[in-house]
C-alpha positions as CSV (number, residue, x, y, z in Angstrom):
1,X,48.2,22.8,84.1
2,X,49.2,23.8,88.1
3,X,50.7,20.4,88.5
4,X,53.0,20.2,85.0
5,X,54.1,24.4,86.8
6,X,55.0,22.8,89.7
7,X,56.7,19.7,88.3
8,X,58.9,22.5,85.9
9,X,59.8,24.3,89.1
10,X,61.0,21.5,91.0
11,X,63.3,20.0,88.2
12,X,64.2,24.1,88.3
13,X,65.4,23.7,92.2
14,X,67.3,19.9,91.5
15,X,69.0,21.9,88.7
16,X,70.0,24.7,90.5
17,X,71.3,22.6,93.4
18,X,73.2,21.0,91.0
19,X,75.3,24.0,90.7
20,X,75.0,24.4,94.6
21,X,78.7,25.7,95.7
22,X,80.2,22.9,97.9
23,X,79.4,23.0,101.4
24,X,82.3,24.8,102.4
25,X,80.8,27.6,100.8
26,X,77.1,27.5,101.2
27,X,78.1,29.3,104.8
28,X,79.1,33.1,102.3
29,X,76.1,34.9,103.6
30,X,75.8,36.8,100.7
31,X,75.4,33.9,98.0
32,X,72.4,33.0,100.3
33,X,70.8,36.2,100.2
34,X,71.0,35.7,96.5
35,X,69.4,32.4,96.2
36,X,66.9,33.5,98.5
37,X,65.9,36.1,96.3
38,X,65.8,34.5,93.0
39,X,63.6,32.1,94.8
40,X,61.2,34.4,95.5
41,X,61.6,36.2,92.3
42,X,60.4,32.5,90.8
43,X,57.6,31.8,93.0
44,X,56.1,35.4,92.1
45,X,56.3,34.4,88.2
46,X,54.8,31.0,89.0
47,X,52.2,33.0,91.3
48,X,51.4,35.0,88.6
49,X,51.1,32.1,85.7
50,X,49.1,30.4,88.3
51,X,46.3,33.5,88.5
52,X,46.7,33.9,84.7
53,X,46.1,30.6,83.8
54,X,43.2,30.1,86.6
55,X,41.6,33.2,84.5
56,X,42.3,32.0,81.3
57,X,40.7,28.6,82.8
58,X,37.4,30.9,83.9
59,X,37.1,32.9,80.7
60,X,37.3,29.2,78.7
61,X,34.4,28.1,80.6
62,X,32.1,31.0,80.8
63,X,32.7,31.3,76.8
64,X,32.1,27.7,76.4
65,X,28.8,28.0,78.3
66,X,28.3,31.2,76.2
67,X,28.7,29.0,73.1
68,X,26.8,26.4,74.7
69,X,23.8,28.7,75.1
70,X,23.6,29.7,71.7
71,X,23.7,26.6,70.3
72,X,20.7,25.8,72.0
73,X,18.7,28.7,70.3
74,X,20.0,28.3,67.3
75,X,18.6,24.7,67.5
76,X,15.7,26.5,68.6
77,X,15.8,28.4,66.0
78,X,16.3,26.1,63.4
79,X,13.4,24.1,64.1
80,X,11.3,27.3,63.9
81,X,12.7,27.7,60.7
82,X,12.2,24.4,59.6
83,X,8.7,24.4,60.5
84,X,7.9,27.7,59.1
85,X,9.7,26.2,56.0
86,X,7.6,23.0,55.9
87,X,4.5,25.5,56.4
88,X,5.3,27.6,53.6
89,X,6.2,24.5,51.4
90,X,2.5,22.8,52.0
91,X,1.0,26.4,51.5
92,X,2.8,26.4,48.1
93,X,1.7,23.1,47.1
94,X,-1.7,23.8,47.7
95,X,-1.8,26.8,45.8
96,X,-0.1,25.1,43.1
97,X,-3.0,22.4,43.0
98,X,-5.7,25.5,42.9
99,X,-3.6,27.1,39.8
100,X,-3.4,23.5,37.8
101,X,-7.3,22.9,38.6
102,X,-8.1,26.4,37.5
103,X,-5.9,25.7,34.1
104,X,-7.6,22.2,33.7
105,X,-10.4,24.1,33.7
106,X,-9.6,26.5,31.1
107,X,-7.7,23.7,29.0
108,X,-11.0,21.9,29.3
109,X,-13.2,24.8,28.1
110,X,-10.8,25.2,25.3
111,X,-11.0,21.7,24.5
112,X,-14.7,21.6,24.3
113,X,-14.7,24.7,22.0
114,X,-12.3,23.2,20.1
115,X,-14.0,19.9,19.7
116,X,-17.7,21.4,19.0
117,X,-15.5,23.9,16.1
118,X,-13.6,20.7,15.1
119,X,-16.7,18.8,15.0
120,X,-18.7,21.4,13.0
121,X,-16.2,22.1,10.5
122,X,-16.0,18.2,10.3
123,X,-19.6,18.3,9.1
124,X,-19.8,21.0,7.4
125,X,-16.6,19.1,5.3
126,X,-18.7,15.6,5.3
127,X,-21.4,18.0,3.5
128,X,-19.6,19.8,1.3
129,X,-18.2,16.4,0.3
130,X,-21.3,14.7,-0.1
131,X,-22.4,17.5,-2.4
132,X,-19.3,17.3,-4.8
133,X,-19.8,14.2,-5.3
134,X,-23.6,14.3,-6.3
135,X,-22.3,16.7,-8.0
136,X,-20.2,14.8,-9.9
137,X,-22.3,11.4,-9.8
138,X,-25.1,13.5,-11.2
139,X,-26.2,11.3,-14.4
140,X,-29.6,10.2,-14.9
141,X,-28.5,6.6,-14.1
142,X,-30.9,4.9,-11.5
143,X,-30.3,1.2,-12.0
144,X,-28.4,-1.8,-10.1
145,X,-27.4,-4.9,-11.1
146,X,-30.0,-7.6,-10.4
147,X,-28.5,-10.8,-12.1
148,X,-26.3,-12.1,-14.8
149,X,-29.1,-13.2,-17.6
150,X,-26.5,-15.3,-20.3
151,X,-23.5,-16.3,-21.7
152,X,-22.4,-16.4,-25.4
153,X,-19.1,-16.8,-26.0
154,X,-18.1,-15.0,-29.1
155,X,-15.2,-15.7,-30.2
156,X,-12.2,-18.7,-28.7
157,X,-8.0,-17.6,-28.9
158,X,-5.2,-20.1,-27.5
159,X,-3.8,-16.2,-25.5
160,X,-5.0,-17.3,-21.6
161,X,-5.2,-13.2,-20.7
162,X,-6.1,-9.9,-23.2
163,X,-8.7,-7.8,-23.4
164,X,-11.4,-7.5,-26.0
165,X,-13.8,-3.9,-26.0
166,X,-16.0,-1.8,-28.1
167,X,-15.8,2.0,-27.7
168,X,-17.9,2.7,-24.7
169,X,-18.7,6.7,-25.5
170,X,-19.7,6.6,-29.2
171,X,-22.0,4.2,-31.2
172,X,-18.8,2.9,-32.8
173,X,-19.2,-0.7,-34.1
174,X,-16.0,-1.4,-34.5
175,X,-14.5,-4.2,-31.8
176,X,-10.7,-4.2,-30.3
177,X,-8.8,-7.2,-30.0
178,X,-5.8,-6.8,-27.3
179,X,-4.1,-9.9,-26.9
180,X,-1.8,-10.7,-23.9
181,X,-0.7,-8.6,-20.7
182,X,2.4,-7.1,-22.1
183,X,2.1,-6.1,-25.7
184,X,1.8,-2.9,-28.0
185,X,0.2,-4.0,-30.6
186,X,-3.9,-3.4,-31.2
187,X,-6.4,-5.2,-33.5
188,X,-9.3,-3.0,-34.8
189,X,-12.3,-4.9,-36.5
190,X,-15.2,-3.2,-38.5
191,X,-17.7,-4.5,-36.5
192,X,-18.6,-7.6,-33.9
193,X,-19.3,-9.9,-37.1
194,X,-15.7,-8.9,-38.5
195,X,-14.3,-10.4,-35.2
196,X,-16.7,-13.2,-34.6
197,X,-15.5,-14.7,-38.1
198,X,-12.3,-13.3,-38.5
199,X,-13.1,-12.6,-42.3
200,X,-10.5,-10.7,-44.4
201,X,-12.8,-8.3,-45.6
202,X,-12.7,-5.7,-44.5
203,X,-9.7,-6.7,-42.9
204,X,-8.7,-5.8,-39.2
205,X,-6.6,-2.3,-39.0
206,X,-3.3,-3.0,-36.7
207,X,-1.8,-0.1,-34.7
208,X,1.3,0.1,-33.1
209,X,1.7,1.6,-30.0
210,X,4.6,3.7,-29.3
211,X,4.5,2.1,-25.0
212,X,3.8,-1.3,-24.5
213,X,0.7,-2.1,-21.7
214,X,0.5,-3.8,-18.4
215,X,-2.1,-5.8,-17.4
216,X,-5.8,-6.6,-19.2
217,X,-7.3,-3.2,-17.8
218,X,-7.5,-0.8,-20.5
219,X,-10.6,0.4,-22.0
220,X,-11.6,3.1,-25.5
221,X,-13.7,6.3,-24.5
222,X,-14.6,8.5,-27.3
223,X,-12.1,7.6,-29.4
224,X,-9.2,7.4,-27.0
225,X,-7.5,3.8,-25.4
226,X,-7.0,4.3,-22.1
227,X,-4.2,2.1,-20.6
228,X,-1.7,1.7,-17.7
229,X,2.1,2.2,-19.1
230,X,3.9,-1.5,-18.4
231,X,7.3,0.7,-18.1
232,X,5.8,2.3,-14.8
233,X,4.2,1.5,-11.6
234,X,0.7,4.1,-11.9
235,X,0.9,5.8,-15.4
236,X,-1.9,6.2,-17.7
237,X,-1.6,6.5,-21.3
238,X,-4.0,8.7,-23.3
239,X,-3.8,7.6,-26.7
240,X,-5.4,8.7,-30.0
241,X,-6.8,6.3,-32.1
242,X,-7.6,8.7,-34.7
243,X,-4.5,10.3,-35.1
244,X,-2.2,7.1,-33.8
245,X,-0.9,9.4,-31.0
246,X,-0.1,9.9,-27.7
247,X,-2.8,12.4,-26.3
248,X,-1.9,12.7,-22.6
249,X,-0.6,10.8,-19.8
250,X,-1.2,11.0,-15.6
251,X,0.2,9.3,-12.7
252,X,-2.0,7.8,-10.6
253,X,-2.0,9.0,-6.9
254,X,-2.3,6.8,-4.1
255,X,0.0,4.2,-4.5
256,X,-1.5,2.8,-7.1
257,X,0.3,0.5,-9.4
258,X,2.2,-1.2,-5.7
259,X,0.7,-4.1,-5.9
260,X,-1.8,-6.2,-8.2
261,X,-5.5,-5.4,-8.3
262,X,-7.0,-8.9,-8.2
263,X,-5.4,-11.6,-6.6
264,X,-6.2,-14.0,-9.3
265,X,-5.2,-11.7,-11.6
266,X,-1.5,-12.1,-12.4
267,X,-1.0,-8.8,-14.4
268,X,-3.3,-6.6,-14.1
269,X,-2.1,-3.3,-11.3
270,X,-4.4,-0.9,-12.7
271,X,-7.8,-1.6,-14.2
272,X,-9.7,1.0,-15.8
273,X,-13.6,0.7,-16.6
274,X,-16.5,2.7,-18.1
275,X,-20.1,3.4,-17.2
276,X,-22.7,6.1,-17.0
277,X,-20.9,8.5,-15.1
278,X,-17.3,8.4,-17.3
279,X,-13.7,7.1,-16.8
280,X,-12.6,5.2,-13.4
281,X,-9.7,3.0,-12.2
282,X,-9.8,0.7,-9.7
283,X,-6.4,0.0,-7.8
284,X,-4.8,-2.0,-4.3
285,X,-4.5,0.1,-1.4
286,X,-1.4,-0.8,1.0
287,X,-1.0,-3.7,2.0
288,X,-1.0,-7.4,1.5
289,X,-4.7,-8.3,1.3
290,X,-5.6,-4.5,1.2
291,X,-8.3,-3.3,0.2
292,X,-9.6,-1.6,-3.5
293,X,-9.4,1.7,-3.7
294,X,-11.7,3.9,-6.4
295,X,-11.0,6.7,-8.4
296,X,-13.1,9.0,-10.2
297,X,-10.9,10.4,-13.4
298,X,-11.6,13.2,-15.6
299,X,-11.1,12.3,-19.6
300,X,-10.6,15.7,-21.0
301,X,-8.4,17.3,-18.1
302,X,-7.2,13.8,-17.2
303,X,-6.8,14.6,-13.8
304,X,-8.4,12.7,-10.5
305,X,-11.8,13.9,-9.9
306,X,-12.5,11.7,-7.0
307,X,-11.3,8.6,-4.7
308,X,-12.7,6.8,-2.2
309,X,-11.2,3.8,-0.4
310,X,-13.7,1.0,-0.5
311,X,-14.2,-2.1,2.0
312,X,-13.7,-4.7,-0.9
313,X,-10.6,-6.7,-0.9
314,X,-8.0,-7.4,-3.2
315,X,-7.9,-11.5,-2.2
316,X,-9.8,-13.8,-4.1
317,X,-10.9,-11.6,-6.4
318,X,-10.7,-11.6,-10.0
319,X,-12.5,-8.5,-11.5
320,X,-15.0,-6.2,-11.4
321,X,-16.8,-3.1,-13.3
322,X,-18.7,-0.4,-12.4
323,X,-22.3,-0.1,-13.7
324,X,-24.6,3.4,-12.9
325,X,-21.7,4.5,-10.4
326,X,-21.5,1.0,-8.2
327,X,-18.8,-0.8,-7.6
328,X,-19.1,-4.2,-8.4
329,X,-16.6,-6.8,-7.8
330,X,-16.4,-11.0,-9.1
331,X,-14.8,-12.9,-6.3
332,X,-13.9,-16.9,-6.7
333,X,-11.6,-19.4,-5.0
334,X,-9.9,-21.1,-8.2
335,X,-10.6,-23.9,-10.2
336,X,-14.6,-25.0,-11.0
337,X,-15.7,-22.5,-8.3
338,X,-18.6,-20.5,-9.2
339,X,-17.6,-17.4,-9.7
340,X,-20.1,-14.5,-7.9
341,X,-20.1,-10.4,-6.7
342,X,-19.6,-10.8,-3.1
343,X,-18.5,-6.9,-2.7
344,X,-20.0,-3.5,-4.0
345,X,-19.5,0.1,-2.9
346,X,-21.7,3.0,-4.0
347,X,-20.1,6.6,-3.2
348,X,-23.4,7.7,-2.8
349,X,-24.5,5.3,-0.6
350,X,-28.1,3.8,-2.7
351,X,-27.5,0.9,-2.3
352,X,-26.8,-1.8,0.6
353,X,-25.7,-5.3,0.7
354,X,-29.0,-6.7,1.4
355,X,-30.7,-5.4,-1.3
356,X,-28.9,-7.4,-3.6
357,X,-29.4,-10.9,-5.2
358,X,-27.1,-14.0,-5.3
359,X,-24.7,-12.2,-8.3
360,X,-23.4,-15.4,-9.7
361,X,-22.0,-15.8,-13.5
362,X,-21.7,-19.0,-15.3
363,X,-19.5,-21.7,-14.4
364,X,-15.8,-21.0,-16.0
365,X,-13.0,-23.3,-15.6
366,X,-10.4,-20.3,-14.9
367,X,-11.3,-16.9,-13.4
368,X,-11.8,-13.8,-15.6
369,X,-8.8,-12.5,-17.3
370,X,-11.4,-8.6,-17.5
371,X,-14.8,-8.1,-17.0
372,X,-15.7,-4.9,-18.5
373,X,-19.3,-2.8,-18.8
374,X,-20.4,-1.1,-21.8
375,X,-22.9,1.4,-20.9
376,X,-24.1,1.4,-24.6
377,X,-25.4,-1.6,-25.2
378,X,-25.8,-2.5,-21.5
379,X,-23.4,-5.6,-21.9
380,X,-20.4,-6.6,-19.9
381,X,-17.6,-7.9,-22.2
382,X,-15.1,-10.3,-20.6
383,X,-11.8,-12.7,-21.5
384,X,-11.7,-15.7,-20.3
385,X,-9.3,-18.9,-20.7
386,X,-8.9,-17.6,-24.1
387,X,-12.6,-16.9,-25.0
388,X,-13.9,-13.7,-25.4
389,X,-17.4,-13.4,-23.9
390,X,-20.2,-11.3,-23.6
391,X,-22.6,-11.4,-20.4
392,X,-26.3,-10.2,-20.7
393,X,-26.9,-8.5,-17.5
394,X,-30.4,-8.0,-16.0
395,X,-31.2,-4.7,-14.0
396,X,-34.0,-2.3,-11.5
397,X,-34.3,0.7,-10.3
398,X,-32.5,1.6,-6.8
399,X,-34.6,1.3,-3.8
400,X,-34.9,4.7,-2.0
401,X,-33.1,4.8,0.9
């Protein structure tokens, strides 16, 4: 910054001697005086910018060291920081691990108290359960099926499916002839011999229902037909054969009615059946090949009493009825194949697989259009390529478990 001072101040003196007077006037004492002076009155002000800026200069530096120095501590300091920061963050996180062991401890006692109530209310359900449905299974019926003793066919139609059943709560005689699995209309016979010879006296009685059936599942208990509504997918008709009325009507729960009950049986959703212990129905559970599911139903309330979802499957089979509570269930693979129960369930859990025989029935050319019990006169009554047939069935006690 000297130097540019000094480079100002001599373009200063070539412009002042610019003005110089000529020379034959430079000799006028009292112009030089005056130069003179202003001369020295400029070297003072440069003397004086010179000292100024020099301590300007000096102050720059000593505050750019001051700034320097500070700096460094803050550096300093900021590393403390940091580390004391770091410190603090690792003394956070470890606390932090203590408090979420501490809370998977307490989560896990909670758990384990919740599990041993869970547990012990699931038990005392399973018990409770299991007592309903003794309960409700609590007929003096002790037998299982042991083997299918004969075959009479009782009677021969040109109709491939229908249903053909005696009342299975009363000592009725009289017979019911349902032909087809879409129809309204109900033949009642005085008696088996009345239907075996299709006499004209006395002759049959024909009512007219006011719905139309679906399927060959329908069975009469104490004077009532029983049978699934062919306008819905899981209704059940109550009707009154007596009075030529509708008694009642449910809806099935369960999804019942989705999807056929047999695979080889083309129209039957919902098949209903007798024994011992009262009314049932036996429908599909979700599914493709799912599997049968089993529902206890109550005749006078008509309400469901019971279900239970069993481990028999709806392919390849083609009926089945319940005898003394057990499940029962005729499975074939088409044509001249023997047809034999390969499945039953017992809700109480009697009986096992191995206990039982080889179930086979007679050699039919098609598969069963209904197989129904009687638990009367200890018969199953069944439809088949247009003959109506009754089974003998052979029977023992249940083995104690």
């Amino acid at each position: 910054m000297v130097v540019a001072l000094r480079g100002a101040f001599a373009l200063m003196i070539l412009t002042l001697a610019a003005f110089l007077l000529p020379p034959q006037c430079a000799q006028d004492p009292a112009m030089v005086h005056y130069i003179y002076q202003r001369f020295q009155v400029l070297e003072q002000g440069l003397e004086k910018c010179t000292q100024a800026t020099r301590a300007y200069i000096q102050d720059f530096r000593e505050f750019s060291k001051n700034i320097s120095i500070m700096l460094g501590r803050c550096q300093t300091d900021t590393s403390d920081y940091k580390s004391a920061v770091n410190s603090l963050a690792l003394r956070v996180e470890r606390a932090q691990r203590e408090i979420d062991y501490l809370e998977y401890l307490r989560e896990s006692d909670i758990c384990i108290e919740s599990e041993e109530k869970t547990l012990a209310e699931k038990l005392l359900q399973e018990a409770e359960e299991d007592k309903k449905v003794r309960t409700l299974l609590n007929a003096s019926c002790n037998n299982m099926l042991t083997g299918i003793k004969s075959l009479k066919i009782v009677k021969k139609t040109t109709d491939i499916d229908g249903s053909w059943l005696k009342d299975a709560g009363s000592d009725s005689a009289k017979v019911y002839f349902l032909i087809g699995s879409r129809n309204n209309t109900v033949w009642e016979f005085a008696n088996l011999r009345a239907f075996m010879e299709d006499s004209t006296k006395p002759a049959p009685r024909k009512l007219i229902l006011p719905l139309s059936w679906q399927g060959s599942g329908h069975v009469i208990y104490k004077g009532f037909l029983f049978f699934h509504n062919q306008a819905t997918s899981n209704e059940i008709i109550k009707y009154n054969l007596q009075k030529r009325s509708v008694e009642d009507r449910m809806l099935l729960p369960g999804g019942a009615g989705r999807a056929l009950v047999y695979q080889h049986s083309s129209s039957t959703y919902i098949d209903l059946a007798v024994d011992e212990h009262g009314l049932w129905a036996i429908h599909s559970g979700p599914g493709i090949q799912g599997h049968l599911v089993l529902t206890k139903i109550d005749p006078g309330t008509f309400g469901v009493e019971h279900s239970w979802d069993t481990p028999c499957r709806s392919q390849d089979a083609e009926a089945s009825f319940l005898l003394c509570g057990v499940l029962y269930v005729v499975y074939s693979s088409g044509g001249q194949a023997p047809h034999r129960i390969m499945c039953t369930y017992d809700p109480l859990g009697t009986i096992r697989e191995e206990d039982l025989p080889n179930l086979i029935f007679p050699r039919r050319p098609r598969s069963h259009s209904m197989i129904h019990y009687n638990p009367r006169d200890k018969q199953l009554y069944a439809w088949n390529e247009g003959n109506q047939i009754i089974y003998k069935v052979q029977t023992k006690r249940k083995l104690p478990l």
